[in-house]
N, C-alpha and C positions, 0 to 999 in steps of 0.2 A: 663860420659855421662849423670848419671840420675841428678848429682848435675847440670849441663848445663841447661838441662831441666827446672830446676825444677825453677832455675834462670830465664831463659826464660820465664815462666810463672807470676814469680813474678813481674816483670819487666811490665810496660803498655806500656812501648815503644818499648818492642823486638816484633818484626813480622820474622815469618819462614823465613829464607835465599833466599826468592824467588824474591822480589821485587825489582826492579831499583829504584833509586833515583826519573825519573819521575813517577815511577807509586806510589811511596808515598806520592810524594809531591799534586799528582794529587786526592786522597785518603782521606787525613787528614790537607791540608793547613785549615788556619782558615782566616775570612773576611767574606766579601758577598759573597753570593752565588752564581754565574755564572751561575747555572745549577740546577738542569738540566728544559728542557725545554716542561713541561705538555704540553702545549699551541698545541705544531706541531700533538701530539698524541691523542689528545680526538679526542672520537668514537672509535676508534682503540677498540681492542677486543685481550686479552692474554688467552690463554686455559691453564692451568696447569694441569697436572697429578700430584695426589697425592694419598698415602694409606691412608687407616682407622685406625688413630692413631693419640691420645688424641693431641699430637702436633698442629696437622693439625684441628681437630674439634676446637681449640681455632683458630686457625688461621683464619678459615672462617667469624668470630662474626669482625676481621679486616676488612675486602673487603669491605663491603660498605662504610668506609672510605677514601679510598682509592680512589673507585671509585669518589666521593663526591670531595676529593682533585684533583685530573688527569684527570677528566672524561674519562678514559681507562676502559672498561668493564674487568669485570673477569669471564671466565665461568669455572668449576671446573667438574672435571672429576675424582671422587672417587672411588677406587677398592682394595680389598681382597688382602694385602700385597702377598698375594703366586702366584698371575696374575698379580699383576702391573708389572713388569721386562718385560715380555715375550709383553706386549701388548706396552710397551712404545720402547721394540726392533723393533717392526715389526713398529710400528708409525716412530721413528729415523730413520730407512732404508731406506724410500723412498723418493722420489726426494723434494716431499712436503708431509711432517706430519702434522698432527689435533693436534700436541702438540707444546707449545712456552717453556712453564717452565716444566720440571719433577723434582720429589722429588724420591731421589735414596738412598739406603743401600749404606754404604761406601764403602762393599766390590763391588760392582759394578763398581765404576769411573772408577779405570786402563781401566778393560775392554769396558766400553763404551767410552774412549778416544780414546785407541786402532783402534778400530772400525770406528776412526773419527762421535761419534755421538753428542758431545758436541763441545761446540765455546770457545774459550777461553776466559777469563772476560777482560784480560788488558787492550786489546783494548778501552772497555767499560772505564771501570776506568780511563782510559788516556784521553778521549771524554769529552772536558766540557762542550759541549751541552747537557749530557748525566747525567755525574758523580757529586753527590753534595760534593762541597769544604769542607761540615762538616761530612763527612759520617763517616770518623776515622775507616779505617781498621784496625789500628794495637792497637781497644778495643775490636775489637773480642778475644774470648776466642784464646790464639796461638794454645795450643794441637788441640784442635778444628779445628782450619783454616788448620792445618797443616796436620792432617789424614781425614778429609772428604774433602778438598777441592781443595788439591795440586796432580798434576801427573807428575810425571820424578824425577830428585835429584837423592838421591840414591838408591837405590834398584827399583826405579821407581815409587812410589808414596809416599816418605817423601820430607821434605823441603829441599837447597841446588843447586846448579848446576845445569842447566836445567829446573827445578820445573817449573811449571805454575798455575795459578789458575783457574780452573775451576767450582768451585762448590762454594758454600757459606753453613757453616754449618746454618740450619734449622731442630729440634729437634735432637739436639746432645745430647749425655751422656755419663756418667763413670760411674766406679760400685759404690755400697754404701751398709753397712750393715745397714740391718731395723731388728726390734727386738721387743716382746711383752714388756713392763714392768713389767706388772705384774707375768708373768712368772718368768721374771728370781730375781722379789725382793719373789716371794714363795719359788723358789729355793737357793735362798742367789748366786745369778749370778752375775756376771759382763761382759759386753758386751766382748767376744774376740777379744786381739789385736794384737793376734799372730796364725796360723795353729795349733800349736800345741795347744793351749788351745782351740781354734774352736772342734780340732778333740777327744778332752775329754770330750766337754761338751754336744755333738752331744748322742751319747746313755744314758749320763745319762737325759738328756730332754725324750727321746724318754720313758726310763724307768717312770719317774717319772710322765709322762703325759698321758692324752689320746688322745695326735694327736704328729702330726708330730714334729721331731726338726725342721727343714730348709727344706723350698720349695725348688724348683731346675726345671730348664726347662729337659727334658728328653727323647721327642719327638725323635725318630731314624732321623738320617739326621743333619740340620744345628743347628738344635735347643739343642741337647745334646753336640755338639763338643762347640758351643757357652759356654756351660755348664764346660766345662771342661775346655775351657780357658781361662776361668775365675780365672782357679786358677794354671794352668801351670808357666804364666809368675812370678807371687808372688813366685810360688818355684823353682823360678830360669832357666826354661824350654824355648825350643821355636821349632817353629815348624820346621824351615830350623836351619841351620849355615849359616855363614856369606858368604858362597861358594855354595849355595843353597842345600848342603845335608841332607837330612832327619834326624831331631835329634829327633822323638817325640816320639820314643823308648827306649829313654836314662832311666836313674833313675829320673832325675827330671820329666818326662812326665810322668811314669808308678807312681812315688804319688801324682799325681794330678788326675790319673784316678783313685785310688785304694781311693783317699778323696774323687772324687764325688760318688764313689760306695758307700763309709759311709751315705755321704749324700742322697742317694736314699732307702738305707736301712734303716736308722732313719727317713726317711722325710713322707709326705703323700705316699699312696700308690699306687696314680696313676702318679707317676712323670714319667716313662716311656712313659705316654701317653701325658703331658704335652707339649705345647707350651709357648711362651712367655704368652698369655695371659691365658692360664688356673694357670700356677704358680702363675700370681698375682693374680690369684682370688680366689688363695688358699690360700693364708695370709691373704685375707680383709675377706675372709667368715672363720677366726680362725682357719684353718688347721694344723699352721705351727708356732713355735714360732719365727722362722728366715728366713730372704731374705736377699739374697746378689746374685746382679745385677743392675739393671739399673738405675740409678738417676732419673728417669721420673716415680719411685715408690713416691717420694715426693711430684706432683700430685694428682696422682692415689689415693691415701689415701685421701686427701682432699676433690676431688670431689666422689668419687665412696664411702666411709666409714662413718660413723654415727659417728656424732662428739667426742662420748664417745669413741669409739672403734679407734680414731684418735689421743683425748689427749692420750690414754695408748701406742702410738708408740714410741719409741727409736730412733736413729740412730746415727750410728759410724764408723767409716773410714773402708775400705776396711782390713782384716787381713795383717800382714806381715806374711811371709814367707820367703826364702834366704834374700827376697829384699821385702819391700813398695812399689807394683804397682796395676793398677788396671785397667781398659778396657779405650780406648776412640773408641767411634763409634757413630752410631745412622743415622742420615737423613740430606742431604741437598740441596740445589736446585741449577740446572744450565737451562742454556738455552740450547735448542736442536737446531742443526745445519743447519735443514733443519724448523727452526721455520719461519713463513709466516711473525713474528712482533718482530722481534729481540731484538730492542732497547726498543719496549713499554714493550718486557720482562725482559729486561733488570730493567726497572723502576721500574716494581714491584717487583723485586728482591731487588733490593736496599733500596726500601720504607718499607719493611716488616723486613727487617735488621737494619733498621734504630737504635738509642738508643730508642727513644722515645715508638716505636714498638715493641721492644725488651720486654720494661717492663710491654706495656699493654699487651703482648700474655702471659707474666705470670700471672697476673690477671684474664685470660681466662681460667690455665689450663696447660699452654705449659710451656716451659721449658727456660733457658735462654743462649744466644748464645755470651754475651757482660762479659767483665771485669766489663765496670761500672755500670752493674744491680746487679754484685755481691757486689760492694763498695757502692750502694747506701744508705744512712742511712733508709730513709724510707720504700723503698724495704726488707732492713735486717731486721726491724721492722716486715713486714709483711710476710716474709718469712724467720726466723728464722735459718734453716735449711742451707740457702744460705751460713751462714761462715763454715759450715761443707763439702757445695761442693765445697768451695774456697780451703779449706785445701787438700781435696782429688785428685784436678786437680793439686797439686805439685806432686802431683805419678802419676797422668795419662801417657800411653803409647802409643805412636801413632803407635808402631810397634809391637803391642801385637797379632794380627795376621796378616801376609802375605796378600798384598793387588794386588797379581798379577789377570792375565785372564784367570789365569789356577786356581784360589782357587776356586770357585762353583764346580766344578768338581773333587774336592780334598778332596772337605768339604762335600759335598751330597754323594759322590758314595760310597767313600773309609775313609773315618777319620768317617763319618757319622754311620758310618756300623759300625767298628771296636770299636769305642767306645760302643756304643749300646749294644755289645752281651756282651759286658764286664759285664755294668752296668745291667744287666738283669742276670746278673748270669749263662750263656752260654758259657761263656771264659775267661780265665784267663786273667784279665786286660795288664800284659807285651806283652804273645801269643798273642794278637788280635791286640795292636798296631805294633807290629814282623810284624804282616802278610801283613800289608797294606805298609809297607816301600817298596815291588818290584813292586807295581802297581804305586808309586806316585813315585818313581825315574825314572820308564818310562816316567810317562806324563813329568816330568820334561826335561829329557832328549832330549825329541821329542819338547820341544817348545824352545829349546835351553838353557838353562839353566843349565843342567849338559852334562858332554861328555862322553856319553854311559850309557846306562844303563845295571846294575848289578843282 
């Protein structure tokens, strides 16, 4: 399966198992342009929700082009990723919402399909009033299309049978290790390419320096289970079996919790308290000799770090462990169901996806969603780093966590908790995931998914 993958990836021409012959031919024919048709939509007005996240602040410096090109206004609606969800549920629920585009966490989609609160895109894409004959869906990054933007297949939101597209990845990511240089040429280091040399060289950093080895999110709740599986899947772990039974008690799940306890105990000393963004802002203000998470740190360094403290960054493939994997997640946009301008949202979904747009929101800041902004010679020129995330999307995993309508509730109340008092030194790492298998085999049970709970 991962050599599949990995081919898949390599491959410009393979697209997720989801498409029909007309919806690619409708996608990526090449010729004139048919479509789509600015002209019937100026004036028209799209409202997006979006969170506060670097992605998105590069994305805004596009809109006035946009608008410029379509004459379709853009008005933007920005909020505190921990309230955007709840404010774009209650918007999606009624008969008519103040929202045309939202920008959603991937573990959302199932659930807001579920819910019928998204449109499906084919339609779109099959519409050549609508869809441009050069748009080349199948340069989207695949991992990408295929875990932010697909729902049904198998398990319910990978590619295959059923699948639909929903979503279009906008600020997607996988993990990546980042690393001081100069630490580790004082220490005679070499980047880890393996857990187990990760996990030797994690206290002797911590020994030999005055700060941290590796940052690490550690916040109680979504933001430490995040943390933790990050490195589940690399050692061979996952959260269900393929029968939805709880396996994140096993031995591979209890060394992954028992390595991030390492790495909370060698890292900065408020990683308990950490979120996504206080971790990264515990590497750029030198807390930490090491990060490993999100590819949207290659960025973040750029623009947030002082050029000196930028040339001395590293970076190197995610560790192996059992197996070479590493996260694919992050953000991406569909249109809501009950949007007043469907198709004008449509447009600007598709304009901002575009290649051309792809590689000016990386010059902005944001991150890239296209195969060909990682193969472009000039782009790899000026983002360097791009062939080390071309290399690492051969391991991305679109199934590194559970993408059902029961995960937020899985991952907040109960994985959220139970990791937590681990890594705080309150429970024995295996005890604490033990304890949370009878509550998550219930919900499991009650939403159909296993038959009885035990």
């Amino acid at each position: 399966m991962q050599m599949q993958r990995r081919k898949l990836i390599q491959a410009i021409g393979a697209v997720p198992g989801l498409l029909t012959q007309k919806h690619v031919h409708a996608s990526t024919s090449s010729g004139k342009n048919a479509g789509p048709n600015y002209e019937k939509y100026k004036g028209s007005k799209v409202v997006i929700s979006v969170p506060a996240h670097p992605h998105y602040f590069a994305m805004m410096k596009l809109l006035p082009l946009f608008t410029k090109e379509t004459g379709i206004r853009v008005e933007v609606e920005r909020m505190d990723s921990k309230n955007i969800k709840s404010k774009q549920m209650a918007e999606m629920s009624k008969a008519s919402g103040d929202f045309d585009l939202v920008s959603y966490v991937v573990m959302w989609k199932t659930e807001y399909v579920k819910k019928k609160l998204l449109l499906d895109l084919d339609p779109f894409f099959s519409n050549p009033r609508l869809a441009d004959s050069n748009y080349d869906l199948k340069d989207i990054i695949p991992i990408y299309l295929e875990n932010i933007g697909l729902v049904g297949g198998p398990k319910g939101y990978l590619s295959g049978q059923g699948a639909h597209l929903y979503g279009l990845p906008y600020g997607a990511e996988t993990s990546i290790l980042a690393y001081r240089r100069d630490v580790f040429d004082r220490l005679n280091l070499t980047p880890p390419k393996t857990y187990d040399e990760l996990k030797k060289i994690l206290p002797l950093i911590k020994e030999k320096t005055t700060y941290g080895a590796m940052t690490s999110r550690g916040l109680v709740g979504h933001q430490c289970v995040h943390a933790w599986l990050l490195h589940l899947n690399p050692l061979g772990g996952s959260v269900f079996d393929n029968d939805w039974a709880p396996t994140f008690a096993n031995t591979a799940a209890v060394e992954a919790l028992e390595t991030l306890k390492l790495i909370v105990e060698t890292g900065p000393k408020d990683i308990p308290y950490f979120d996504q963004g206080d971790m990264i802002a515990s590497f750029i203000k030198g807390q930490a000799s090491m990060y490993l998470d999100s590819s949207l740190i290659f960025s973040l360094i750029e623009q947030n770090a002082s050029s000196k403290f930028a040339q001395n960054i590293g970076y190197a493939l995610h560790p192996k462990g059992a197996i070479s994997s590493s996260e694919s997640g992050g953000l991406g946009l569909a249109i809501a169901r009950n949007s007043k301008n469907p198709e004008a949202a449509f447009l600007l979904l598709q304009w901002l996806t575009q290649k051309k747009q792809d590689q000016m929101v990386c010059h902005f800041g944001g991150v890239p969603s296209r195969l060909s902004t990682l193969n472009d010679p000039t782009m790899m020129r000026r983002f360097p780093q791009f062939a080390l995330l071309r290399e690492q999307l051969k391991f991305a995993n679109p199934d590194w966590r559970p993408i059902i309508a029961q995960w937020d509730q899985i991952n907040v109340e109960f994985l959220g908790k139970a990791i937590y008092v681990a890594i705080t030194k309150k429970e024995d790492p295996s005890q604490a995931l033990m304890n949370a298998i009878p509550k998550v085999r219930d919900i499991m049970s009650r939403a159909g998914y296993l038959q009885g709970a035990t």
